[in-house]
C-alpha positions as CSV (number, residue, x, y, z in Angstrom):
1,X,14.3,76.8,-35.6
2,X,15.8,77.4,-32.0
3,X,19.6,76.8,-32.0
4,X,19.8,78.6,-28.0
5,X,19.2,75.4,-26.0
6,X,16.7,75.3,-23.2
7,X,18.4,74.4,-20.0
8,X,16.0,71.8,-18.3
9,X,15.1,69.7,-15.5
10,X,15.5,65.7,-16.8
11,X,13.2,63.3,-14.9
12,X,13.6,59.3,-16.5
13,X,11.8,56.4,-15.2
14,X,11.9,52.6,-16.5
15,X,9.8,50.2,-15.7
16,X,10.8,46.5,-16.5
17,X,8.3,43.7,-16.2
18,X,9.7,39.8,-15.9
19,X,7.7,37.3,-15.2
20,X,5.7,39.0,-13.5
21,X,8.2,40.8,-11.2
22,X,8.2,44.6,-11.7
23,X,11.6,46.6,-11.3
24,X,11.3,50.3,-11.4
25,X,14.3,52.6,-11.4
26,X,14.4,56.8,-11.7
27,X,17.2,58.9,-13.2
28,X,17.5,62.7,-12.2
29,X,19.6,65.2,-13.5
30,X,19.8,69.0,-15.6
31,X,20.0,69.0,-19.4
32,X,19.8,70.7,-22.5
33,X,17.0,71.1,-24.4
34,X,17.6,72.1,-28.3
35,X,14.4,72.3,-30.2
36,X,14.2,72.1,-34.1
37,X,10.9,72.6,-36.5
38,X,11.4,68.7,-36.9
39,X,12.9,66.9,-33.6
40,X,14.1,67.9,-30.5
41,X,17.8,66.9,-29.1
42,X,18.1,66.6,-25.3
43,X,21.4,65.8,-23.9
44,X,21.8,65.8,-20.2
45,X,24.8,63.4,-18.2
46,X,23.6,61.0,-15.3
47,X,26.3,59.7,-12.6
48,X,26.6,56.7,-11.3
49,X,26.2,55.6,-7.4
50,X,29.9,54.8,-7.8
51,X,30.2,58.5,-9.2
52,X,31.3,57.0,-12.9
53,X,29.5,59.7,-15.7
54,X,26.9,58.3,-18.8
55,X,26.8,61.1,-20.9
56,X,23.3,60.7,-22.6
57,X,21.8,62.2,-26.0
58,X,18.3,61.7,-27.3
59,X,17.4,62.5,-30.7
60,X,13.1,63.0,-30.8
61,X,11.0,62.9,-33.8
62,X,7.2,62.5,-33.8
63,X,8.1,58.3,-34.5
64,X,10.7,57.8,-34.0
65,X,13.6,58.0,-31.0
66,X,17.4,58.0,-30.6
67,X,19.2,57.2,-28.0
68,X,23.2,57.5,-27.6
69,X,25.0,57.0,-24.3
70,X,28.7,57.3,-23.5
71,X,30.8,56.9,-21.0
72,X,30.7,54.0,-18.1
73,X,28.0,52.3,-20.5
74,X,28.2,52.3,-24.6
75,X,25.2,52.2,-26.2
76,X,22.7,53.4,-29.5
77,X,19.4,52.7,-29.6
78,X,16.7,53.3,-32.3
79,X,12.7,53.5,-31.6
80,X,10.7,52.8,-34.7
81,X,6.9,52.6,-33.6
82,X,5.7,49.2,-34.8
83,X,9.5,48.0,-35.9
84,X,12.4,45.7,-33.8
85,X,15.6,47.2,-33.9
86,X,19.1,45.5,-32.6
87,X,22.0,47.0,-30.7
88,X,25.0,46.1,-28.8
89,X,25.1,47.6,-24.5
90,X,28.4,48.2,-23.5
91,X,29.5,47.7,-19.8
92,X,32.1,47.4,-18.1
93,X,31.2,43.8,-16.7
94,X,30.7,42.8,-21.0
95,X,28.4,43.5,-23.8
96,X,25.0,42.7,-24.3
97,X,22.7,42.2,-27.3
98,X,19.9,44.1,-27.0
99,X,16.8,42.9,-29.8
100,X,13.8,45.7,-29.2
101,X,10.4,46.0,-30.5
102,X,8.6,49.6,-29.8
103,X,5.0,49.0,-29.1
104,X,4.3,52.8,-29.1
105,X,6.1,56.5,-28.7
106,X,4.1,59.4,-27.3
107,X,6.0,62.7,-27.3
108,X,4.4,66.4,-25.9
109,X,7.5,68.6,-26.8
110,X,8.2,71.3,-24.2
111,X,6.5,74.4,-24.2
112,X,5.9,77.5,-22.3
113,X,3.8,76.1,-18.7
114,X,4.0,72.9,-20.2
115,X,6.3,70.2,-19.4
116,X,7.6,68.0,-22.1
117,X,6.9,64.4,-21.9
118,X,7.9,61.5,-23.6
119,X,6.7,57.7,-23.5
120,X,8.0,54.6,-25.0
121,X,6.3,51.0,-24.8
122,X,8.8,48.3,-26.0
123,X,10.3,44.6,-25.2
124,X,13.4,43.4,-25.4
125,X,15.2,40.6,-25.6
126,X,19.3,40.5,-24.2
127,X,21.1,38.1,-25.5
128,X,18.1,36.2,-27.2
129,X,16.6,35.3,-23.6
130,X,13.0,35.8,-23.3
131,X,11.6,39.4,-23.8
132,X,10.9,41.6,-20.8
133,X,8.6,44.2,-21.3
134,X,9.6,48.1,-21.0
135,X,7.9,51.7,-20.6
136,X,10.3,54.2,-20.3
137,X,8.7,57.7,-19.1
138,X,10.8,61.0,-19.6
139,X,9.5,64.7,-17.8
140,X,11.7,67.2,-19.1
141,X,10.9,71.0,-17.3
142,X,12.0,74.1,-17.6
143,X,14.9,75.3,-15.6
144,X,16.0,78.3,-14.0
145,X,19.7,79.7,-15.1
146,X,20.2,80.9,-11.9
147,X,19.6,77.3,-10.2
């Protein structure tokens, strides 16, 4: 088990497609990488255009995915391949309930040349409305200390 986290590059992308309008949107930032014989943890914070911070944990087993944010947004997530989970998004405009089916995870952990990569397929519903359907794509690199 590694307990000396892995400082790392953190590249997100969503895709969201609504009746047939797609709406793409990319998240940069540096992170922690914390690898375990059974999951990995990556942590890494994302700022706002306003400049607000969204601290962000993701908890990554072979089937399964956590999400936690914090911060300007309130939110935790569960990924269950071929199960709907149910949460509550915070924001600071009101809350939203969030009904999720994952469709598929795919997850290449980080290793020596190798990026890390990790793919979710799911659809969700906010507030019971009709269900939108989501990829979420996650790079994670290595990272130089002295960067």
């Amino acid at each position: 088990m590694e307990v000396n986290p892995k400082r790392v590059a953190v590249e997100l992308q969503t895709a969201i497609e609504d009746d047939g309008q797609k709406e793409y949107n990319t998240v940069r930032g540096t992170g922690h990488l914390y690898q375990k014989e059974t999951m990995d943890v990556l942590t890494y914070r994302e700022t706002t255009e306003d400049g607000s911070t969204i601290n962000n944990m993701l908890s990554i087993h072979t089937d399964k995915v956590t999400v936690k944010r914090t911060g300007l947004v309130s939110m935790h997530q569960q990924f269950c391949e071929k199960q709907t989970s149910e949460n509550v998004f915070q924001h600071p405009h009101g809350n939203i309930h969030m009904e999720t089916f994952t469709n598929a995870i795919n997850y290449q952990t980080l290793s020596g040349q190798q990026n890390g990569r990790l793919t979710i397929d799911y659809t969700v519903k906010l507030n019971g409305q009709d269900e939108r359907e989501h990829q979420l794509r996650l790079t994670i690199r290595h990272k130089e200390d002295s960067q």
